[in-house]
DRENDO-1510 file (C-alpha; in Angstrom, 1 decimal, always signed):
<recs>
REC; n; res; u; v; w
REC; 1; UNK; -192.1; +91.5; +29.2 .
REC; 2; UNK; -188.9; +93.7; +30.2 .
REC; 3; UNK; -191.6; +95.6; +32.3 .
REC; 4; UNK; -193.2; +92.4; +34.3 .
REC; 5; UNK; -189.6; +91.3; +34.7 .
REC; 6; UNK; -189.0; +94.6; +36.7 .
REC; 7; UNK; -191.6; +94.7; +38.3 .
REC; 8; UNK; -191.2; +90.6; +39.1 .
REC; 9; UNK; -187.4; +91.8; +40.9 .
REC; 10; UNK; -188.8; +95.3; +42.4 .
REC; 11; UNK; -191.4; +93.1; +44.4 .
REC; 12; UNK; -188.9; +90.8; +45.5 .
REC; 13; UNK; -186.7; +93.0; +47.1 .
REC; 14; UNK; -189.4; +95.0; +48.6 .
REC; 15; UNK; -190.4; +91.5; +50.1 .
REC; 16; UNK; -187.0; +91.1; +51.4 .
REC; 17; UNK; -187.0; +94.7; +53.2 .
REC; 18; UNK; -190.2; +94.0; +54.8 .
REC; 19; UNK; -188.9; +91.0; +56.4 .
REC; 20; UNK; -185.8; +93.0; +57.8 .
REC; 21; UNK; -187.8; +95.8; +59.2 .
REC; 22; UNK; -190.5; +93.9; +60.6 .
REC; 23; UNK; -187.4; +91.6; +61.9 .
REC; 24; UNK; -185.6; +94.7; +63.5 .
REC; 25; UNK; -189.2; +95.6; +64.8 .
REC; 26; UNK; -189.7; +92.6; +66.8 .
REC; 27; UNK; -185.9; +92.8; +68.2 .
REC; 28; UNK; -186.8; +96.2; +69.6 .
REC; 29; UNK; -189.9; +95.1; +71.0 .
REC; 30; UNK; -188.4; +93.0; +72.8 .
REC; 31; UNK; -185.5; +95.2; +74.0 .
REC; 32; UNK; -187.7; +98.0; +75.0 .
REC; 33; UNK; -189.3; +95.5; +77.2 .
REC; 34; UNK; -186.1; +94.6; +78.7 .
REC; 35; UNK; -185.3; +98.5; +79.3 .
REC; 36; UNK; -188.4; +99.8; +80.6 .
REC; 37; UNK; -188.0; +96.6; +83.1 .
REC; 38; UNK; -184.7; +98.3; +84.3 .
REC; 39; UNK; -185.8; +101.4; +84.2 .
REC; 40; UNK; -189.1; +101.2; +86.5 .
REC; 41; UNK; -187.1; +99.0; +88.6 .
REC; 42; UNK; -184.8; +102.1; +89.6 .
REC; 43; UNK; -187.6; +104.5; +90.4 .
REC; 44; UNK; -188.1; +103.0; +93.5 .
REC; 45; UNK; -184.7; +103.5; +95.1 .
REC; 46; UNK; -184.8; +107.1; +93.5 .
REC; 47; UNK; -188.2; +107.8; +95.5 .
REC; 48; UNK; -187.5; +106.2; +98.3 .
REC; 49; UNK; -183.5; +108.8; +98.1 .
REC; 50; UNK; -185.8; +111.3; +98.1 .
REC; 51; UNK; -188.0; +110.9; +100.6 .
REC; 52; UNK; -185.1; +110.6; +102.8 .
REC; 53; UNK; -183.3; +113.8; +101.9 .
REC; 54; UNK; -186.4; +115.5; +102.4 .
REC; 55; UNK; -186.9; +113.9; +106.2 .
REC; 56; UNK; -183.6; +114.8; +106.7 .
REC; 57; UNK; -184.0; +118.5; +105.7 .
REC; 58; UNK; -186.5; +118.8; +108.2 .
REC; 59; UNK; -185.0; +117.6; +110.6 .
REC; 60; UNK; -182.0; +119.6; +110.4 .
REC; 61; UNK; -183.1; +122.0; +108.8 .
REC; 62; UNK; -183.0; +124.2; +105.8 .
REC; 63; UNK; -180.9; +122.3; +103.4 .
REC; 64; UNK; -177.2; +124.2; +102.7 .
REC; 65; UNK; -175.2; +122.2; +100.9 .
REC; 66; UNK; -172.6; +123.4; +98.0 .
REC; 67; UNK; -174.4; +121.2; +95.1 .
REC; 68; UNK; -177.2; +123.6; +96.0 .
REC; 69; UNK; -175.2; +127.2; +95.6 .
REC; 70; UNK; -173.8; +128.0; +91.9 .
REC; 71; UNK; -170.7; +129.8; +92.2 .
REC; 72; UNK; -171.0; +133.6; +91.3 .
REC; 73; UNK; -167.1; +133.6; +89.5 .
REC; 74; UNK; -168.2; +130.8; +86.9 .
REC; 75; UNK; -168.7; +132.1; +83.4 .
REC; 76; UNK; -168.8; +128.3; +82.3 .
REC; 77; UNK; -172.0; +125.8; +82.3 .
REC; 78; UNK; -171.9; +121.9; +81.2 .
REC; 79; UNK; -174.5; +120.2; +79.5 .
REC; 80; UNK; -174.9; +116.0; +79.1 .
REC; 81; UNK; -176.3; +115.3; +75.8 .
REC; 82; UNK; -177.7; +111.9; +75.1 .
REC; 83; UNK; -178.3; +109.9; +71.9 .
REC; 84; UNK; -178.0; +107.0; +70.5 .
REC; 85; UNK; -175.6; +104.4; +68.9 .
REC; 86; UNK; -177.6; +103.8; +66.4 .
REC; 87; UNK; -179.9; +104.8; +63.9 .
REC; 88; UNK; -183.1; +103.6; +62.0 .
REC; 89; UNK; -184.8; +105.3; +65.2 .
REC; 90; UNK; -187.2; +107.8; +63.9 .
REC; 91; UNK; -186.6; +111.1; +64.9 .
REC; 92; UNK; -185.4; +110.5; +68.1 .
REC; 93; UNK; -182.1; +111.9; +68.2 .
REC; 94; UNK; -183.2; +114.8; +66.0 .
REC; 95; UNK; -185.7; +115.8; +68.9 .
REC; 96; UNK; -183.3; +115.8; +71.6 .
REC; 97; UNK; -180.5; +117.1; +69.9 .
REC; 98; UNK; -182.4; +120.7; +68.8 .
REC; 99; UNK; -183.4; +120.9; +72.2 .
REC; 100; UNK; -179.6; +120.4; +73.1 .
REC; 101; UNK; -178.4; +123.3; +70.4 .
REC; 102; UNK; -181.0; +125.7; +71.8 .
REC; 103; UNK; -180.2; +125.7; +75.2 .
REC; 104; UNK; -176.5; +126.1; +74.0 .
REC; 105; UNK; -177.1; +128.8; +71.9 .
REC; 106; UNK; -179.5; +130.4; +74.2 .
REC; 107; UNK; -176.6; +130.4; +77.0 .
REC; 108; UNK; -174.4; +131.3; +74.7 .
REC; 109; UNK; -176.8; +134.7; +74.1 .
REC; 110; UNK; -176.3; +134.9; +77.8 .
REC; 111; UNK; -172.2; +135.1; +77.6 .
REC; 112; UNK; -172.1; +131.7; +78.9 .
REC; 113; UNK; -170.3; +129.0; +76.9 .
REC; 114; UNK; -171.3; +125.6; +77.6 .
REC; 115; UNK; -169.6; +122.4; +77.5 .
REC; 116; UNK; -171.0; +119.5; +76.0 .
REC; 117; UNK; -170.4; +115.9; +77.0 .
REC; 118; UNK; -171.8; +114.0; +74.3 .
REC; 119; UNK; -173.4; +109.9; +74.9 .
REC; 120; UNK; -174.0; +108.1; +72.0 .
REC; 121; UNK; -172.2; +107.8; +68.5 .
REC; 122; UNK; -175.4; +109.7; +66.5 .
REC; 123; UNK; -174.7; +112.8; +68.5 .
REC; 124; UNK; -171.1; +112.9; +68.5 .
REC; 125; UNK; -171.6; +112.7; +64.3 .
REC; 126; UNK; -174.0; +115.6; +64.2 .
REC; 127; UNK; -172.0; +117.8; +66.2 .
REC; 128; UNK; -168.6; +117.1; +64.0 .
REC; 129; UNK; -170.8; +117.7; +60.7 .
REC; 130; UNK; -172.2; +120.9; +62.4 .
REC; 131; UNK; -168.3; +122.1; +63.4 .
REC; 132; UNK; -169.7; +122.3; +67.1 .
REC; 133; UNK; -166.9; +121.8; +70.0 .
REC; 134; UNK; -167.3; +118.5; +72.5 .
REC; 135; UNK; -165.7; +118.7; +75.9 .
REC; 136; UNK; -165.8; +114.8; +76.2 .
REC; 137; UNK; -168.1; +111.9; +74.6 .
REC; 138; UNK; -168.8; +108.5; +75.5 .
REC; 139; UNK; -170.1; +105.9; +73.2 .
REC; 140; UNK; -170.9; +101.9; +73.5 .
REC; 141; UNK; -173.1; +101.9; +76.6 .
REC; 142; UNK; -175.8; +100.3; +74.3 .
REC; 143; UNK; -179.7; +99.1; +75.7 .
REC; 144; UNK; -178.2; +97.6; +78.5 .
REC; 145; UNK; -177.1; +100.9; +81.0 .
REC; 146; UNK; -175.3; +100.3; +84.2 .
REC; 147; UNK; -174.8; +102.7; +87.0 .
REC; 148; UNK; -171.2; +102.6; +86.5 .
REC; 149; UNK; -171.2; +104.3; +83.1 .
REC; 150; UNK; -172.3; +107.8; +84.3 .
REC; 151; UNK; -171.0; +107.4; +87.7 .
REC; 152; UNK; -167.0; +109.1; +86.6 .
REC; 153; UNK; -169.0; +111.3; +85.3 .
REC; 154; UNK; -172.3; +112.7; +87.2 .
REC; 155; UNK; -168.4; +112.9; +90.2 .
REC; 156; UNK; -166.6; +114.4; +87.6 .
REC; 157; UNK; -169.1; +117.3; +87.3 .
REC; 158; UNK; -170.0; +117.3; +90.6 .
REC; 159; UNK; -166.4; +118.0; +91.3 .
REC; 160; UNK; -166.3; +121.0; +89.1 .
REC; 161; UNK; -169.4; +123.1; +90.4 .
REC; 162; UNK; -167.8; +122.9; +93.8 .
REC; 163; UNK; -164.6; +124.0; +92.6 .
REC; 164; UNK; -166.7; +127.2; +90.7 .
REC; 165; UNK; -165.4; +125.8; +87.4 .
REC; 166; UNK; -169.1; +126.0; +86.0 .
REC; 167; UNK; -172.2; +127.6; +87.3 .
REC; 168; UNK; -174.7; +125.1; +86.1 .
REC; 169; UNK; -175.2; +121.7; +84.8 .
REC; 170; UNK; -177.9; +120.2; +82.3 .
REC; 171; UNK; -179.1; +117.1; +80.8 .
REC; 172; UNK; -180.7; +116.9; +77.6 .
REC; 173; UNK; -182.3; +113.3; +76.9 .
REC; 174; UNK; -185.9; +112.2; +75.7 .
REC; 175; UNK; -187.9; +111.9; +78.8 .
REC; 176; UNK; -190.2; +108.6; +78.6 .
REC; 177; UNK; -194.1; +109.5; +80.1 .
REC; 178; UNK; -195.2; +106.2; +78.6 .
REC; 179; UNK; -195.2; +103.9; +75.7 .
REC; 180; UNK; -197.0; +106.2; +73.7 .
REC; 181; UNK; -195.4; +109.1; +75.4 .
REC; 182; UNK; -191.8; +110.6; +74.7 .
REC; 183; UNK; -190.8; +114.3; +75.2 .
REC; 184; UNK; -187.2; +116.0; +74.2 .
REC; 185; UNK; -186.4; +118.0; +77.7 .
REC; 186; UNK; -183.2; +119.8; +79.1 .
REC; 187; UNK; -183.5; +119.3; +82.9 .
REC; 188; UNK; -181.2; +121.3; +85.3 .
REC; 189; UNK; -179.4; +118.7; +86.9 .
REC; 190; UNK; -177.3; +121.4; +89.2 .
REC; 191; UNK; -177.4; +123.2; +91.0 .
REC; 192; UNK; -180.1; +121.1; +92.8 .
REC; 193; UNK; -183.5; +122.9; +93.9 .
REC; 194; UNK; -186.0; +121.9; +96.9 .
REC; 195; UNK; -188.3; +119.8; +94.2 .
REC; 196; UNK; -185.3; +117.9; +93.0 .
REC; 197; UNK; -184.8; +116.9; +96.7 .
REC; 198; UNK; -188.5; +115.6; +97.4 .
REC; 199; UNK; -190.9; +112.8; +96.0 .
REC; 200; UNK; -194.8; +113.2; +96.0 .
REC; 201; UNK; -195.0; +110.9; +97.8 .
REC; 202; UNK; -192.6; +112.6; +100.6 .
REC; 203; UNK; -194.7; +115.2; +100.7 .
REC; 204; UNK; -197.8; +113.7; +101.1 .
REC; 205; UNK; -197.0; +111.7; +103.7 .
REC; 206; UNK; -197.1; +112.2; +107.6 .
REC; 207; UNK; -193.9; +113.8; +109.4 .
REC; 208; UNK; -192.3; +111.5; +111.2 .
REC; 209; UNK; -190.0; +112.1; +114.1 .
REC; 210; UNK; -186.3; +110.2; +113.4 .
REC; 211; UNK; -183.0; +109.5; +115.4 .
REC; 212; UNK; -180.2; +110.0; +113.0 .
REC; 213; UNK; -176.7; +108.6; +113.3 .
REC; 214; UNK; -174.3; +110.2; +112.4 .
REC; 215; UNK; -176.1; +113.6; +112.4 .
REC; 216; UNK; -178.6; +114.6; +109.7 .
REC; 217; UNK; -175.7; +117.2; +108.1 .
REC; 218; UNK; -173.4; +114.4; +107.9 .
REC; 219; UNK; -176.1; +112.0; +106.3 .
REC; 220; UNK; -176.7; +114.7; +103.6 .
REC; 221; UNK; -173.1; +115.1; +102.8 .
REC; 222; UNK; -173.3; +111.9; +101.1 .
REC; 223; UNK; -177.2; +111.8; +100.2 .
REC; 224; UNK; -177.0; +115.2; +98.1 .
REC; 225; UNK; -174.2; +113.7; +95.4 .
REC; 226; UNK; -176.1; +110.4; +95.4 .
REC; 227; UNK; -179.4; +111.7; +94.0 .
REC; 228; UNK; -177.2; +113.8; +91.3 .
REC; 229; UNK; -175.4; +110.5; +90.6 .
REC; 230; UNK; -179.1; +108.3; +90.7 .
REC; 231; UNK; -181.3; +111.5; +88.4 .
REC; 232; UNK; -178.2; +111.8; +85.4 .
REC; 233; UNK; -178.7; +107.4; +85.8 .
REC; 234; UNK; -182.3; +107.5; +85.7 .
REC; 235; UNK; -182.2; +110.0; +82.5 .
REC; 236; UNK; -179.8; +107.3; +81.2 .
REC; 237; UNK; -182.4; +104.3; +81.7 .
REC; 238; UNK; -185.2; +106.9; +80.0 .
REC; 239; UNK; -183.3; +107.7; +77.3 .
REC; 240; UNK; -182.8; +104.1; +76.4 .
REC; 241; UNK; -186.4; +103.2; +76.5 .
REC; 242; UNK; -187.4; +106.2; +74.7 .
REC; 243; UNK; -185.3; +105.2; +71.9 .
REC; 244; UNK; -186.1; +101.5; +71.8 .
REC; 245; UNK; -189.8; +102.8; +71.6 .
REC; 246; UNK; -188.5; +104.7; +68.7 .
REC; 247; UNK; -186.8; +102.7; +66.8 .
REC; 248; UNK; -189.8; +99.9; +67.3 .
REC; 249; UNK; -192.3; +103.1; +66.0 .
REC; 250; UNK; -190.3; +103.2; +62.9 .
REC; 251; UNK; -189.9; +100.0; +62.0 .
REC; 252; UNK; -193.4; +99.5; +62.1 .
REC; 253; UNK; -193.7; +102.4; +59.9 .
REC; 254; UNK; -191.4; +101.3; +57.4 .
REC; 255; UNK; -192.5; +97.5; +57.4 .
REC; 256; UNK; -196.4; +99.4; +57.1 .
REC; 257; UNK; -195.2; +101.1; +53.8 .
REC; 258; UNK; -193.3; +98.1; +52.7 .
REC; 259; UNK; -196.6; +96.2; +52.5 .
REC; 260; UNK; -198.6; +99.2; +51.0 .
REC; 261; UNK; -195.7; +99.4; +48.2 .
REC; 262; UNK; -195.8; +95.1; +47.7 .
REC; 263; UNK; -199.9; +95.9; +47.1 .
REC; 264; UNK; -198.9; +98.6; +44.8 .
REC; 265; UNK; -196.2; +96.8; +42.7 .
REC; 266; UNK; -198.9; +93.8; +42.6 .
REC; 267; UNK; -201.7; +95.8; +41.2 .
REC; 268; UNK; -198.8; +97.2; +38.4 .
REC; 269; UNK; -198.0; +93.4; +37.7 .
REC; 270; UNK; -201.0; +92.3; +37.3 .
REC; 271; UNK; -202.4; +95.5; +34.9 .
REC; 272; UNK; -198.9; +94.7; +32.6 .
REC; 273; UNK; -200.1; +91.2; +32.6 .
REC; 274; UNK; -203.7; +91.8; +31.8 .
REC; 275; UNK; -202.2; +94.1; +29.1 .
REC; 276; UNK; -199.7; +91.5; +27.9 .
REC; 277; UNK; -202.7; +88.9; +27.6 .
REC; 278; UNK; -204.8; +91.2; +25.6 .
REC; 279; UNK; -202.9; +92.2; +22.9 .
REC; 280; UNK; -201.6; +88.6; +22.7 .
REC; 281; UNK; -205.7; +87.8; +21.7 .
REC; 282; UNK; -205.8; +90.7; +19.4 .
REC; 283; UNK; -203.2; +89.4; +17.6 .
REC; 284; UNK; -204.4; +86.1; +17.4 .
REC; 285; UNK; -207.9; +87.2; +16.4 .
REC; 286; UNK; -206.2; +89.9; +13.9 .
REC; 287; UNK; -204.4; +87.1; +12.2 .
REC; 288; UNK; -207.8; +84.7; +12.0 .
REC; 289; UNK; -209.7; +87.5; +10.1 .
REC; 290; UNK; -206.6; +87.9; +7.6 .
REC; 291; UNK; -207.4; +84.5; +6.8 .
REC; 292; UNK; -210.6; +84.5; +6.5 .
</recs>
């Protein structure tokens, strides 16, 4: 009986965690819905930037602007790092941070020290546990990214590569392909190169001649530091669906196992209670024969 009773209460609470995780699983659904909404809304205006740096470059010229040119003196790189808040996501932030701690490491084989700015509370954690240094971190951004909370900083390091404070800048982040499509990459956010400045589209389309005012030089001035601010935003918005399709993956997972283990306990039940019944009848049969 002590044995059914456990069994009886083990069921239970695996019950109980199957409705929180399949819960949990439907909340992300929902959110990754909301962020791959916002995301694929932005690629648009990214595109379309694009397409007009590139017409610009040829009309003008070839491009020569300082976010292009790494500054020869710098012995320092940066490197934006981005997790999440939260766990109960799968390996998500595993993936991305290993690919982080490589390219540190490898830069560091390369006498270049790198400083990380660290997004999301996951990473931050890791990096204290591993004794690793953080130049800055920012956590409570959340599902819900705006443009403003990697604008300070995408000027921030802008500002410092023109200076010559750093030679390079990265972003590691989970790139998303599709929904069943996620990738940990590092992408070299500066100093920008040609392909960073042009869209597909942009290059398959038919030059066309432009008046420009002011002057295409002047135009680029401010066009250059807006796709830097618009790609470190756009690996924002991927991040965030990447991990909402993570987190909805292992939910899934663990609501999947939940009902495998409720089958499991069942069949455990049901073998101590076919037991139970049986030696119930032997006894009863044992003590008609001692009568008889």
């Amino acid at each position: 009986m002590a044995n059914k009773r456990i069994l009886v209460k083990r069921r239970k609470s695996v019950r109980n965690i199957r409705k929180i995780t399949r819960t949990m699983q439907l909340i992300a659904t929902a959110r990754f819905q909301a962020a791959l909404a916002r995301a694929t809304a932005g690629r648009p205006y990214t595109e379309k930037l694009a397409e007009l740096v590139e017409s610009l470059s040829g009309a003008s010229g070839p491009i020569d602007h300082p976010l292009m040119h790494a500054s020869e003196d710098a012995t320092r790189s940066a490197m934006v790092v981005m997790t999440s808040d939260r766990g109960l996501c799968g390996g998500y932030n595993a993936g991305v941070l290993r690919a982080a701690i490589h390219q540190v490491d490898s830069s560091a084989g390369s006498g270049v020290e790198t400083d990380v700015t660290m997004i999301g509370r996951k990473g931050v954690g890791y990096f204290r546990f591993l004794g690793r240094p953080l130049a800055d971190s920012i956590t409570g951004i959340g599902d819900r990214a705006r443009f403003e909370d990697v604008e300070p900083l995408a000027n921030s390091l802008m500002q410092r590569f023109i200076d010559g404070e750093i030679a390079s800048v990265h972003v590691a982040y989970v790139r998303f392909h599709s929904a069943g499509r996620q990738t940990p990459e590092v992408m070299q956010l500066l100093p920008l190169t040609s392909e960073a400045t042009e869209s597909t589209e942009a290059k398959s389309s038919t030059a066309v001649e432009f008046e420009f005012s002011p002057e295409p030089e002047e135009l680029l001035n401010e066009l250059l530091p807006a796709t830097v601010r618009i790609r470190l935003f756009q690996c924002l918005t991927d991040a965030i669906v990447s991990e909402q399709i993570a987190r909805m993956t292992a939910m899934k997972a663990a609501t999947d196992a939940a009902g495998d283990m409720i089958k499991s306990l069942t069949q455990r039940y049901n073998r101590a209670r076919q037991t139970q019944i049986t030696m119930e009848l032997l006894d009863i049969v044992g003590g008609a024969n001692a009568l008889a």
